[in-house]
N, CA, C and O of each residue as an XYZ file, in Angstrom:
828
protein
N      -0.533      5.575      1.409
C      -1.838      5.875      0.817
C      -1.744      6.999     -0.213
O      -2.429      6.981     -1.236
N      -0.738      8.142      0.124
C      -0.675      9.238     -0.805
C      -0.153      8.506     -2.140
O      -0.841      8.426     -3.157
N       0.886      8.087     -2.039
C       1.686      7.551     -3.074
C       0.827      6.361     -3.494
O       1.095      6.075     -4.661
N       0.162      5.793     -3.124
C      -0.936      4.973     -4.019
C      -2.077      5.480     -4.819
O      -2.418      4.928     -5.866
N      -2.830      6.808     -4.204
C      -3.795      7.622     -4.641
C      -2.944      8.017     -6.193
O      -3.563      7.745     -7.222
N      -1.744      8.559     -6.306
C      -0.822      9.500     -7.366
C      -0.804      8.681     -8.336
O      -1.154      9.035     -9.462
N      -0.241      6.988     -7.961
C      -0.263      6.089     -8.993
C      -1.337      5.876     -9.602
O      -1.326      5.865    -10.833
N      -2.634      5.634     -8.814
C      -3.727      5.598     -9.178
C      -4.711      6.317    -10.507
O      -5.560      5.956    -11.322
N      -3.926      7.625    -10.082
C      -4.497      9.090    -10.944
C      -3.686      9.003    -12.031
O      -4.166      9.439    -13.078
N      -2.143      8.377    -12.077
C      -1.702      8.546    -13.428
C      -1.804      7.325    -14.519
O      -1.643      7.239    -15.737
N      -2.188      6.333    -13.348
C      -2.683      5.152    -13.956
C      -3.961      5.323    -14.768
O      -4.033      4.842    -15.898
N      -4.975      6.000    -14.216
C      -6.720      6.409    -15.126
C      -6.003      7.251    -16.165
O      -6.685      7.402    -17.178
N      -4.849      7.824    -16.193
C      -4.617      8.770    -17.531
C      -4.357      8.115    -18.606
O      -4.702      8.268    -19.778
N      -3.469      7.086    -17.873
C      -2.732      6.569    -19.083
C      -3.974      5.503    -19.778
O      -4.207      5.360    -20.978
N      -4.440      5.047    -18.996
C      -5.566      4.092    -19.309
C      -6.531      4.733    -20.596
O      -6.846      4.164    -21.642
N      -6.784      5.738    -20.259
C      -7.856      6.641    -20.795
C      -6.889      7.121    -22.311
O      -7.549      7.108    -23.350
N      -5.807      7.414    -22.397
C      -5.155      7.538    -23.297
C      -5.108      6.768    -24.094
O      -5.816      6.875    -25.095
N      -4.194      5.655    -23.904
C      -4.154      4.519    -24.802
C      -5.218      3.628    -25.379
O      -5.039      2.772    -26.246
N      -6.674      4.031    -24.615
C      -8.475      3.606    -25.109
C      -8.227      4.408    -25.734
O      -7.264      4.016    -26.393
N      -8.479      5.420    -26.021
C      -8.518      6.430    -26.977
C      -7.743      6.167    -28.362
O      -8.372      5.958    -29.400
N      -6.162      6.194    -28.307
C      -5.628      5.885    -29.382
C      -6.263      4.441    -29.999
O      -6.815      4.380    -31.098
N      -6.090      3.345    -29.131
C      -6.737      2.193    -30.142
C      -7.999      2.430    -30.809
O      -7.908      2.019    -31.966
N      -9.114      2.909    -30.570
C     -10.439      3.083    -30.575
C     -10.083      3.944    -32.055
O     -10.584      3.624    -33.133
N      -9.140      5.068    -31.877
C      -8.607      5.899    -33.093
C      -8.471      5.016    -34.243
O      -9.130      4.906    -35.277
N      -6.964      4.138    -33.585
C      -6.556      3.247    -34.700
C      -7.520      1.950    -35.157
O      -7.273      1.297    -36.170
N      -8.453      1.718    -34.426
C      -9.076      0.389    -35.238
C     -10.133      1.169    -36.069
O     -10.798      0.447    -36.812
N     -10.499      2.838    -36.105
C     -11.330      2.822    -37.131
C     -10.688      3.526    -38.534
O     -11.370      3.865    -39.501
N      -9.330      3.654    -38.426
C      -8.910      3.444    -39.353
C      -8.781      2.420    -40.607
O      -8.218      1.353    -40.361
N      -9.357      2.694    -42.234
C      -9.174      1.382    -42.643
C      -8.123      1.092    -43.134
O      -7.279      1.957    -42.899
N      -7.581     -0.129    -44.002
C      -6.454     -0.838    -44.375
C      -5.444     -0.169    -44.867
O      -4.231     -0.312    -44.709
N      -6.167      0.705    -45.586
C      -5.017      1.462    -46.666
C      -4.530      2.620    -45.991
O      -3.492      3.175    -46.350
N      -5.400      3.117    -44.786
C      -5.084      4.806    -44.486
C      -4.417      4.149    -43.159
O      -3.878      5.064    -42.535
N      -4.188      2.439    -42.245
C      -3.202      2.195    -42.123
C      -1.820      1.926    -42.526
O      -0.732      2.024    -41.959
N      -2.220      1.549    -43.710
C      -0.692      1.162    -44.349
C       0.103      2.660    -44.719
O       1.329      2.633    -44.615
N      -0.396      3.672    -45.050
C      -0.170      4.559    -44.988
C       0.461      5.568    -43.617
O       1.508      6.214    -43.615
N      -0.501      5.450    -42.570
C       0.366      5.227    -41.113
C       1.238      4.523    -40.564
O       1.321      4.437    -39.339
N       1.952      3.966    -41.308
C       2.914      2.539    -40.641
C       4.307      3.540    -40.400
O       4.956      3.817    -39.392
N       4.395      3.837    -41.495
C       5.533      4.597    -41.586
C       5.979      5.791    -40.072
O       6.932      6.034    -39.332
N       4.277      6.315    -40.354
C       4.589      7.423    -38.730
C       4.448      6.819    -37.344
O       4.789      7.401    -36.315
N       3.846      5.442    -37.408
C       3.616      4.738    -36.279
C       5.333      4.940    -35.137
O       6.432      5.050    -35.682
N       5.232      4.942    -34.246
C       6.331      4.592    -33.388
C       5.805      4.227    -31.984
O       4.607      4.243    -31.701
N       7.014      3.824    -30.936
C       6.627      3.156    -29.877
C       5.848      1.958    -29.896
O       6.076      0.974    -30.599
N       4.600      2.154    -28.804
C       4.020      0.812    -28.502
C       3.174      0.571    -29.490
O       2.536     -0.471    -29.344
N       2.907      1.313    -30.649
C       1.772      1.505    -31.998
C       2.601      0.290    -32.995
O       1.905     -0.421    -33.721
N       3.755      0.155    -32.979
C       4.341     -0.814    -33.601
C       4.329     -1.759    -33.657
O       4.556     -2.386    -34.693
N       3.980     -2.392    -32.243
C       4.155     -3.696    -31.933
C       2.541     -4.324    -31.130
O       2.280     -5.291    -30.414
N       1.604     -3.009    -31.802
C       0.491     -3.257    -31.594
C      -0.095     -4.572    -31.965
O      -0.628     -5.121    -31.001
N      -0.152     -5.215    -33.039
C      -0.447     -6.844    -33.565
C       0.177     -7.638    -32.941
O      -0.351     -8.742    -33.068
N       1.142     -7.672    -32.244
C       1.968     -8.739    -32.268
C       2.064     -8.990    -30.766
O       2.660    -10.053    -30.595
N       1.676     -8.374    -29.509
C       1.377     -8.268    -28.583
C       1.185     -9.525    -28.158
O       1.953    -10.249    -27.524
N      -0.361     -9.817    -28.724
C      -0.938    -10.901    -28.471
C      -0.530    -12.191    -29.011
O      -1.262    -13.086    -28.589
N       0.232    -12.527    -29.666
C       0.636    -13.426    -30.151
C       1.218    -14.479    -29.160
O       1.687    -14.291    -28.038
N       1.010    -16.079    -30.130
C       0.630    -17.318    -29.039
C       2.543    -17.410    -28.389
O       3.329    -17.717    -29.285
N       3.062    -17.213    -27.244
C       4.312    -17.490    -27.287
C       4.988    -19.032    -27.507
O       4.329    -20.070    -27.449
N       6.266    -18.966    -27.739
C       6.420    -20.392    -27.700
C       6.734    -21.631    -26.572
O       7.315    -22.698    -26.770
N       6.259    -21.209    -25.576
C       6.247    -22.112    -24.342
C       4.951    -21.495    -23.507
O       5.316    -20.810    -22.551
N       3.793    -21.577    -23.638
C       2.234    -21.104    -23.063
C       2.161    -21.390    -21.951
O       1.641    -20.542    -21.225
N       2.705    -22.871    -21.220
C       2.278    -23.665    -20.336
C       3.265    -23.170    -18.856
O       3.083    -23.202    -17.639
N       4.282    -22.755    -19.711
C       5.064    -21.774    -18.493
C       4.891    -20.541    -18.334
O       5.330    -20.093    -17.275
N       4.047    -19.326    -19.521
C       4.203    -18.289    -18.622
C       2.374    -18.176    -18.054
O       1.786    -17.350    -17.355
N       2.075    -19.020    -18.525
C       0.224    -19.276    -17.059
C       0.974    -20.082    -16.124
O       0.248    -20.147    -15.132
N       1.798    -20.587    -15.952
C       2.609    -21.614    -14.323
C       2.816    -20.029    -13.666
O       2.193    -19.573    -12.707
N       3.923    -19.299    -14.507
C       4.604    -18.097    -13.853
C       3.665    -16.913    -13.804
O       4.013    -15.901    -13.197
N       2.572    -16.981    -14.370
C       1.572    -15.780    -14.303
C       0.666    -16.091    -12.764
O       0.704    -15.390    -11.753
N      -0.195    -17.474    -13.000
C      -0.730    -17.968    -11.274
C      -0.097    -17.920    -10.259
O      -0.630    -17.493     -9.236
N       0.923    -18.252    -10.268
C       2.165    -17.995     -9.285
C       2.559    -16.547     -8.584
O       2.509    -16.008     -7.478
N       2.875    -16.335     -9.595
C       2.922    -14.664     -9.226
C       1.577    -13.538     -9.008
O       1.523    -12.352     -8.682
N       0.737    -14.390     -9.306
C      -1.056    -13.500     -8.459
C      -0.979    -14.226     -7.295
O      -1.512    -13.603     -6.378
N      -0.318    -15.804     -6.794
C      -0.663    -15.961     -5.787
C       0.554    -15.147     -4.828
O       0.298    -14.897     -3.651
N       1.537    -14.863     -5.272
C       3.094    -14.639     -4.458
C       2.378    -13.185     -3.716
O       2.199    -12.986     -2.515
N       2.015    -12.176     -5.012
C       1.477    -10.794     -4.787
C       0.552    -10.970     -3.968
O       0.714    -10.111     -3.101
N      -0.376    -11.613     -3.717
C      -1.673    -12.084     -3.467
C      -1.468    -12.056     -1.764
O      -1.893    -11.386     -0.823
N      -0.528    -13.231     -1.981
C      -0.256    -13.078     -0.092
C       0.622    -12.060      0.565
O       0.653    -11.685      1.737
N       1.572    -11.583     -0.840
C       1.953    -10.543     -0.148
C       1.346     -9.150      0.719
O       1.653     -8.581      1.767
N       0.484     -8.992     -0.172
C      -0.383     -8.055      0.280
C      -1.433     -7.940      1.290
O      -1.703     -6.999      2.036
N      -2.060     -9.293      1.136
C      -2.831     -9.585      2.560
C      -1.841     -9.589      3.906
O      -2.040     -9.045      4.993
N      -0.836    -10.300      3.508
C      -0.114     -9.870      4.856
C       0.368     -8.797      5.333
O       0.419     -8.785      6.563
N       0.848     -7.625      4.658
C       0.733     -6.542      5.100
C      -0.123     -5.765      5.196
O       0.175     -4.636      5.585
N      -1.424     -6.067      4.893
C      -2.545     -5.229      5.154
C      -2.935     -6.112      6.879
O      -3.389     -5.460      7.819
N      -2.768     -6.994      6.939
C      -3.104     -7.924      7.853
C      -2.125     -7.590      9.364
O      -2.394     -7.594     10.565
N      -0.922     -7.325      8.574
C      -0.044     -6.534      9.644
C      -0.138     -5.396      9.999
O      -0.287     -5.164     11.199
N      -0.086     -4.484      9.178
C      -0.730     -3.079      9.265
C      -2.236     -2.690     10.543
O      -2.276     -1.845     11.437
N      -3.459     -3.872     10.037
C      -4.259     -3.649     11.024
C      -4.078     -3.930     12.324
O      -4.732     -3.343     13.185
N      -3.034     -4.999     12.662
C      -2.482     -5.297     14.134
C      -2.855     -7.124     14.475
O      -2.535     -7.899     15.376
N      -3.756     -7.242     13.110
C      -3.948     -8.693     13.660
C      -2.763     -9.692     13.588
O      -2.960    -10.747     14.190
N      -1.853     -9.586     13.112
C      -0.456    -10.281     13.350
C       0.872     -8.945     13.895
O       1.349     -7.877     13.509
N       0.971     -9.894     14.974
C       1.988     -8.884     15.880
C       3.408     -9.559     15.664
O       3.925    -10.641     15.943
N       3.835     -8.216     14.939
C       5.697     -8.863     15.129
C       6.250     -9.545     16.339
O       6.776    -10.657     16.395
N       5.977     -8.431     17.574
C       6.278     -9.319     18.476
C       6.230    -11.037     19.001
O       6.915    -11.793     19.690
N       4.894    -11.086     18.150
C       5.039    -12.623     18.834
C       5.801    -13.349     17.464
O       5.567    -12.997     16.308
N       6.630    -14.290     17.803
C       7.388    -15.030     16.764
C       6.669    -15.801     15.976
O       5.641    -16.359     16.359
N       7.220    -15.914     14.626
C       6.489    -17.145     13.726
C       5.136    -16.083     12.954
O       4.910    -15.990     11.748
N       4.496    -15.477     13.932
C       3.423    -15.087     13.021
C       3.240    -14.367     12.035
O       2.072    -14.133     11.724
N       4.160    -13.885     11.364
C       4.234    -13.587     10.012
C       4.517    -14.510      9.120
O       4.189    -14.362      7.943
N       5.283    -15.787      9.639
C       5.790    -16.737      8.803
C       4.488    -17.806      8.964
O       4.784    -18.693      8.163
N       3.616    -18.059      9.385
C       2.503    -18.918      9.731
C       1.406    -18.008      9.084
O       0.824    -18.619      8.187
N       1.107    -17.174      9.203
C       0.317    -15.917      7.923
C       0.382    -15.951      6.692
O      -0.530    -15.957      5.865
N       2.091    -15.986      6.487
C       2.283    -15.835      5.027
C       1.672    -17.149      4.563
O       0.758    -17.082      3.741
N       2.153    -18.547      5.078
C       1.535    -19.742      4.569
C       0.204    -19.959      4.509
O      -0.417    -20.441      3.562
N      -0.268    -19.543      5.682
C      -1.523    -19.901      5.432
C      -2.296    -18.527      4.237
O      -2.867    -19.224      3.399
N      -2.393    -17.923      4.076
C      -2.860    -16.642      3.126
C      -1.956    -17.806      1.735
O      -2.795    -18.226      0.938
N      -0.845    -18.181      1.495
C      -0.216    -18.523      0.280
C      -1.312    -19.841      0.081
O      -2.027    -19.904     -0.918
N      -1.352    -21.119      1.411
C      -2.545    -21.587      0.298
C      -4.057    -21.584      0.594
O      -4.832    -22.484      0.271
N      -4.267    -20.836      1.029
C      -5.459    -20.517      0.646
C      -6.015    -19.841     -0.926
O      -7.093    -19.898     -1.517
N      -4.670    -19.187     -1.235
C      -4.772    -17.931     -2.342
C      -4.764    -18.825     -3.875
O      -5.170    -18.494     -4.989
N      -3.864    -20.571     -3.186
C      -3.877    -20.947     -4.404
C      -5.116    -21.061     -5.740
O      -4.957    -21.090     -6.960
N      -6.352    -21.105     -4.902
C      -7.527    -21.464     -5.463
C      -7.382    -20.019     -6.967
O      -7.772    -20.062     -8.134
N      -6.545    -18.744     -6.058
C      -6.927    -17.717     -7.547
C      -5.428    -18.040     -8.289
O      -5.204    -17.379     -9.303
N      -4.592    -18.819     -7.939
C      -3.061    -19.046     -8.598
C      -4.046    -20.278    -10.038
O      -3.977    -20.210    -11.265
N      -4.819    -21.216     -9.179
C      -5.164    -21.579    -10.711
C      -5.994    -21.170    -11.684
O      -6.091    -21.681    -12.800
N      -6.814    -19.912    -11.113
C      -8.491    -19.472    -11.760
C      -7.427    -19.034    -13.094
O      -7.481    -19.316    -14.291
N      -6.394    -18.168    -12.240
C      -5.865    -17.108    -13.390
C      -5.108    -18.025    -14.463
O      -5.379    -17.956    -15.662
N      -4.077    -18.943    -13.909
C      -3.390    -19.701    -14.817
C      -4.343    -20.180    -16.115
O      -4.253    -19.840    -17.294
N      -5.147    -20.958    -15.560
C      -6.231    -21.368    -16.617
C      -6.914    -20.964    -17.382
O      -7.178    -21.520    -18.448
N      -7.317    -19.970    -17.020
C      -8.111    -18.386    -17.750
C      -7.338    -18.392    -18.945
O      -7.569    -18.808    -20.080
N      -6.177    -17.720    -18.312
C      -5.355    -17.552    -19.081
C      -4.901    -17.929    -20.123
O      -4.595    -17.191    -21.059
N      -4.734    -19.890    -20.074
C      -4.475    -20.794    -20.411
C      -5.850    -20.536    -22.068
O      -5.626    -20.373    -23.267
N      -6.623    -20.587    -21.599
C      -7.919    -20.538    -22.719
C      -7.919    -19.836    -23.358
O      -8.345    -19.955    -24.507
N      -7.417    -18.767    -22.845
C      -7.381    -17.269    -23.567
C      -6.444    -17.456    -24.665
O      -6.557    -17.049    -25.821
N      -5.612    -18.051    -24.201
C      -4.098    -18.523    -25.488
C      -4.299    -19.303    -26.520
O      -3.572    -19.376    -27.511
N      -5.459    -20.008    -26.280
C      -5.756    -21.150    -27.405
C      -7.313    -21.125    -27.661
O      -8.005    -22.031    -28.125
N      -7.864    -19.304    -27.059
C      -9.077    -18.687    -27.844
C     -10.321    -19.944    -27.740
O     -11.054    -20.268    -28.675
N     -10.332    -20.457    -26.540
C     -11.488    -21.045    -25.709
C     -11.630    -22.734    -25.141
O     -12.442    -23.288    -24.400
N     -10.330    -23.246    -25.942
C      -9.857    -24.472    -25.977
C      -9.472    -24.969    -24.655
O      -8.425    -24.521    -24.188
N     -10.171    -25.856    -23.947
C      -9.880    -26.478    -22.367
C      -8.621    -27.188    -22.514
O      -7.657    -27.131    -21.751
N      -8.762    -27.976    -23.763
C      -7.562    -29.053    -23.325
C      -6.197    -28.703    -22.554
O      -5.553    -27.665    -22.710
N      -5.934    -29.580    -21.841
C      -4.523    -29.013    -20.878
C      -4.829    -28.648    -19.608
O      -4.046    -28.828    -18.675
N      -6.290    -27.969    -19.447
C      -6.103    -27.142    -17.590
C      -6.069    -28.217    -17.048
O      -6.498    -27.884    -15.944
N      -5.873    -29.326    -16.974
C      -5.586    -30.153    -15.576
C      -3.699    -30.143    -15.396
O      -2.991    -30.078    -14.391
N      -3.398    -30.231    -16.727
C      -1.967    -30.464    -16.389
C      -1.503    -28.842    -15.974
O      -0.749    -28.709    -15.011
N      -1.908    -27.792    -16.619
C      -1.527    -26.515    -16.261
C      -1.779    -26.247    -14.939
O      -0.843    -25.614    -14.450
N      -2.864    -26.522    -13.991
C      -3.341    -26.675    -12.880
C      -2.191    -27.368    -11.627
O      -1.841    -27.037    -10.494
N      -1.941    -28.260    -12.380
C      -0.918    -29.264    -11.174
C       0.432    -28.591    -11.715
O       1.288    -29.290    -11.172
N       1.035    -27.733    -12.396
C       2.226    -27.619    -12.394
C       1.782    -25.921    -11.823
O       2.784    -25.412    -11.322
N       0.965    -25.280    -11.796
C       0.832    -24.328    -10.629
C       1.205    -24.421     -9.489
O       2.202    -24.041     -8.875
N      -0.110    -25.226     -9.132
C       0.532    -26.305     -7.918
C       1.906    -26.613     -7.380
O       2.087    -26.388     -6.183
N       3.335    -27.308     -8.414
C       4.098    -27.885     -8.013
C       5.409    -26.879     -8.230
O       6.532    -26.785     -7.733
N       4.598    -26.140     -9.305
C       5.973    -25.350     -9.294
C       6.799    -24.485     -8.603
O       7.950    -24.914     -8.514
N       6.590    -23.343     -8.051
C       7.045    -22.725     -6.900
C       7.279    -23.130     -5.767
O       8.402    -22.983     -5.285
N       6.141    -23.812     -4.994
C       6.698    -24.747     -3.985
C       7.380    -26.340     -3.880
O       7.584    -26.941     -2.825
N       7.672    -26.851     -5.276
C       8.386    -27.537     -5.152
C       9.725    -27.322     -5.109
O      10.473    -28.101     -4.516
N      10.302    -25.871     -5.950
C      11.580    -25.421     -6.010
C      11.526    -24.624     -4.390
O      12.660    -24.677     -3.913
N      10.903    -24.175     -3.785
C      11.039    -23.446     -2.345
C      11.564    -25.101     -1.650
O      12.666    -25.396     -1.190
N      10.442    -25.886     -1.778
C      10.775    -26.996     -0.820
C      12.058    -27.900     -1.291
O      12.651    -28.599     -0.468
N      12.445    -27.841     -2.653
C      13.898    -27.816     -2.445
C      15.483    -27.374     -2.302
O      16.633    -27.812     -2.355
N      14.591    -26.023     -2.054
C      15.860    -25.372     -1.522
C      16.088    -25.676     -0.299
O      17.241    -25.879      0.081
N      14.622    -25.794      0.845
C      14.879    -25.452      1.914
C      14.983    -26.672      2.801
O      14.959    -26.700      4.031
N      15.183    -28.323      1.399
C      15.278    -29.336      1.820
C      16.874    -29.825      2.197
O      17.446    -30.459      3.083
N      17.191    -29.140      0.990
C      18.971    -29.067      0.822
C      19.936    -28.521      1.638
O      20.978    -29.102      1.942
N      19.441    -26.819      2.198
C      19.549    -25.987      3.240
C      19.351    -26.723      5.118
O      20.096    -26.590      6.088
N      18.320    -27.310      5.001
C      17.991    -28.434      6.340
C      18.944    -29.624      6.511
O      19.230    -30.067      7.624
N      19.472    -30.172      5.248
C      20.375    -31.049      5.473
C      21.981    -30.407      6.028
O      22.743    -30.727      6.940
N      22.003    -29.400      5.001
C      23.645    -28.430      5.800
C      23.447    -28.806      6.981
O      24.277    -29.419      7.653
N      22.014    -28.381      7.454
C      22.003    -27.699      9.324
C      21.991    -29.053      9.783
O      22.856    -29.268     10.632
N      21.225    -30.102      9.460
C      21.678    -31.331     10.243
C      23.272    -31.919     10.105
O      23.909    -32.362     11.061
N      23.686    -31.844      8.957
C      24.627    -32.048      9.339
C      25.901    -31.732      9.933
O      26.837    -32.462     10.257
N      25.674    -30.062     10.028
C      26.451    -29.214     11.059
C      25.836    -29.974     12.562
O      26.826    -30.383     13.169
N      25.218    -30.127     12.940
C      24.799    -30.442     14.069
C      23.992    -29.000     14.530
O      24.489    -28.503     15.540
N      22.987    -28.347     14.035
C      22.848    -26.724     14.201
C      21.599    -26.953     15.141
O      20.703    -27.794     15.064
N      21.764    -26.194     15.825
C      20.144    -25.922     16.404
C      18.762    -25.283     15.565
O      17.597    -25.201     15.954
N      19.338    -24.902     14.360
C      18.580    -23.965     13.426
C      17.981    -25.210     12.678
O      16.940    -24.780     12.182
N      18.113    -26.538     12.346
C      17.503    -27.162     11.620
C      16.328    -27.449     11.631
O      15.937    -27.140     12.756
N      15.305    -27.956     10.922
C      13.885    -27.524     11.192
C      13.804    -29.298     11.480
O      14.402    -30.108     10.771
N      12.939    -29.671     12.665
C      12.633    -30.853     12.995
C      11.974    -31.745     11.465
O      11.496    -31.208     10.466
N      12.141    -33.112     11.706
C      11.617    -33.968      9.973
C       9.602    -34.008     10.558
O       8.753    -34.419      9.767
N       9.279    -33.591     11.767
C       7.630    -33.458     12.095
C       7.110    -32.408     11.131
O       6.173    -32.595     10.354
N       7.853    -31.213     11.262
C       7.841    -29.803     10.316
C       7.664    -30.233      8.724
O       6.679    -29.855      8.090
N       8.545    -30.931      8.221
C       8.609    -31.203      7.166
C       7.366    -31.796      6.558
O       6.879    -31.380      5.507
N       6.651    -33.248      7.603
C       5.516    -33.955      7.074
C       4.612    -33.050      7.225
O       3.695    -33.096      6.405
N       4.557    -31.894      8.346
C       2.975    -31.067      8.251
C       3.293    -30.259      7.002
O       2.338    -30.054      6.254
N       4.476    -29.766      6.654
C       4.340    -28.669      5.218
C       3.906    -29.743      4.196
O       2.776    -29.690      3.711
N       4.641    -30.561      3.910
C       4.193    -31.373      2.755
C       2.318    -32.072      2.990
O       1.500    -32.402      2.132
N       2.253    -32.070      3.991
C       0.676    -31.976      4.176
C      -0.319    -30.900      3.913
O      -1.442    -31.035      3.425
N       0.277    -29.800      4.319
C      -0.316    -29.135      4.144
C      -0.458    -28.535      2.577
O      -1.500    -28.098      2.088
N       0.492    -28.601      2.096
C       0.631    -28.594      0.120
C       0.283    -29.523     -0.223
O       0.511    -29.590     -1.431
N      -0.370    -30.728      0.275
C      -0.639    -31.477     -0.996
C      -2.403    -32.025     -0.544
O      -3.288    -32.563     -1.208
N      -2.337    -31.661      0.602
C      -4.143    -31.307      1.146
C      -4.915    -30.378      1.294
O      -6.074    -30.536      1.679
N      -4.352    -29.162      0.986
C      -4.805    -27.951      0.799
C      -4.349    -27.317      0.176
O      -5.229    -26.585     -0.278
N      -3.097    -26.970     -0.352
C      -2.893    -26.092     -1.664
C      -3.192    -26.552     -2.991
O      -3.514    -25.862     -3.958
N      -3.063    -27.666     -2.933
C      -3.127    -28.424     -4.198
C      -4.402    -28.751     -4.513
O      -4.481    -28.711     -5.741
N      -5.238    -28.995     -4.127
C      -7.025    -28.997     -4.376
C      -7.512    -27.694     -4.625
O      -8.171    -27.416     -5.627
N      -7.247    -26.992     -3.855
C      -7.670    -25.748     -3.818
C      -7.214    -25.008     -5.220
O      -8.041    -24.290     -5.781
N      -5.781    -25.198     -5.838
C      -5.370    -25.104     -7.136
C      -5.915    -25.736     -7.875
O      -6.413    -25.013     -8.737
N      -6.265    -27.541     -8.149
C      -7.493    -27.354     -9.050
C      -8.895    -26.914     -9.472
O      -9.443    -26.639    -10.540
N      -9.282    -26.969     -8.036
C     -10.660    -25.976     -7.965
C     -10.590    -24.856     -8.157
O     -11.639    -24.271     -7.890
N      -9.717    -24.174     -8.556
C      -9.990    -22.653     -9.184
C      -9.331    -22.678    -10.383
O      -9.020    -21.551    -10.768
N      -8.910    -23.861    -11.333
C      -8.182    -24.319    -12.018
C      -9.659    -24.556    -13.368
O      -9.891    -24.161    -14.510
N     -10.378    -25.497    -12.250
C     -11.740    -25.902    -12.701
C     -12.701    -24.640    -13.191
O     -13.339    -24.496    -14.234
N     -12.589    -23.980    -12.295
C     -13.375    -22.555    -12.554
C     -13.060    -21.729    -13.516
O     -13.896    -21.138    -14.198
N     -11.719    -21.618    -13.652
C     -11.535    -20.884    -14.826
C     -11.197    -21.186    -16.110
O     -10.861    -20.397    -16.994
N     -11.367    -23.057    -16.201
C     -12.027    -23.297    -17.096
C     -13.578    -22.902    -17.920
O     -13.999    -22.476    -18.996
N     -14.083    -23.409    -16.484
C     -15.740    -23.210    -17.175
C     -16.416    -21.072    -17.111
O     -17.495    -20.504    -17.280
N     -14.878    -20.606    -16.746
C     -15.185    -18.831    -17.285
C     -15.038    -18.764    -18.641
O     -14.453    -19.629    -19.293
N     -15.680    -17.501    -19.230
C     -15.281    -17.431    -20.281
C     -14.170    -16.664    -20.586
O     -13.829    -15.708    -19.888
N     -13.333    -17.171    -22.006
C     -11.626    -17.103    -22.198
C     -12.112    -15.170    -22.283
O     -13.259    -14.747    -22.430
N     -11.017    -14.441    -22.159
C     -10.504    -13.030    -22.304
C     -10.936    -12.578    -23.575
O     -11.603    -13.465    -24.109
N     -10.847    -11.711    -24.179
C     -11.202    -11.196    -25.607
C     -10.016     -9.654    -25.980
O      -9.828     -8.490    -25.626
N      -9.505    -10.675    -26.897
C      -8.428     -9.431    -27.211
C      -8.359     -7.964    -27.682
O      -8.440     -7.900    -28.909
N      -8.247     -6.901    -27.143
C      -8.819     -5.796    -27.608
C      -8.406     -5.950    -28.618
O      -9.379     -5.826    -29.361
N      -6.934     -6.301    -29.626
C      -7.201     -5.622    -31.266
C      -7.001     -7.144    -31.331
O      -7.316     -7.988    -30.492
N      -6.279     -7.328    -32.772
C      -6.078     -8.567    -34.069
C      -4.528     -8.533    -33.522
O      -3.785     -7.790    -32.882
N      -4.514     -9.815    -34.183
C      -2.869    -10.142    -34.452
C      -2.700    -10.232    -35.700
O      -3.565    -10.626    -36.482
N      -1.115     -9.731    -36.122
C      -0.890     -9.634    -37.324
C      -0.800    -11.268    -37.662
O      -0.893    -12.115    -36.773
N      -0.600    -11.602    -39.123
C      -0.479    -12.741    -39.398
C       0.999    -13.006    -39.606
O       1.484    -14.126    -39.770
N       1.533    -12.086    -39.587
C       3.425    -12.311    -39.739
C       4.150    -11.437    -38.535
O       4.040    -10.251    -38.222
N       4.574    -12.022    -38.241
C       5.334    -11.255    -37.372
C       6.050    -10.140    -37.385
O       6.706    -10.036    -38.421
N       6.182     -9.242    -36.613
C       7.104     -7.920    -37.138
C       8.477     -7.999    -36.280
O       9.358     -7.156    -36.446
């Protein structure tokens, strides 16, 4: 808690700082920028170009939803552990937590992807369905084939560690009847939000 409060406090500084400088620099006009270019340094440099459309969009909203949902459950589960309602002691229940918190959470893995998604192409829907289902498929399709490939070793060692093929049909049930709806319905939603608004301009050439 201490060490979160500290981050917290240097986080409002910096925040408050860097409002300040932009707010500075956008009422600067054209010429008494071009004139500042020269003294500009650091993140003042690459101020325009920030925002700019990257050249693969559709993967970093896959890897942006993904990673609000990864954080997402991470954190509920240790707050969830922390209060005592999942006890180490009893087995599985951190690993039955984490899943269930992961899809439930998907619903904000697609709000954000999609958001996002609009925000990149400045209010334009086309695409959130396909951006939506590769939320959806992406992370847990590469988990579920690792841990499909990994299950075959153990069967074919003969291991006691292998996970029964019953296990297998409830996960894949459970991802494709509840994570996966739940990812377009917040997929849907952040379609019909409105897209982000960029604090400055983008340059028209790249630097």
């Amino acid at each position: 808690m201490v060490v979160t409060f500290l981050a917290g406090i240097v986080l409002v500084i910096f925040l408050r700082t860097v409002r300040r400088d932009l707010t500075r620099h956008e009422e600067l006009d054209k010429e008494a920028q071009a004139q500042m270019n020269e003294e500009l340094s650091g993140w003042k440099l690459i101020l325009g170009d920030v925002f700019r459309v990257p050249t693969n969009p559709s993967l970093l909203c896959v890897m942006v939803g993904d990673g609000v949902q990864i954080i997402g459950m991470a954190v509920v589960t240790i707050l969830f552990a922390a209060l005592g309602f999942m006890s180490q002691a009893s087995r599985g229940t951190l690993i039955t937590g984490m899943l269930f918190f992961y899809m439930i959470l998907g619903f904000a893995a697609g709000y954000v992807a999609v958001r996002m998604w609009t925000t990149i192409f400045n209010g334009n829907k086309k695409g959130w369905i396909s951006v939506s289902w590769k939320v959806a498929c992406f992370f847990p399709g590469i988990s579920f084939l690792i841990l499909t490939t990994l299950n075959f070793l153990l069967w074919g060692s003969h291991s006691t560690g292998a996970i029964p093929f019953s296990l297998f049909v409830i996960l894949i049930l459970l991802w494709f009847c509840i994570s996966v709806p739940l990812t377009l319905v917040g997929g849907y939603y952040g379609a019909k939000a409105p897209h982000f608004e960029y604090p400055v301009r983008t340059n028209q050439i790249p630097r």
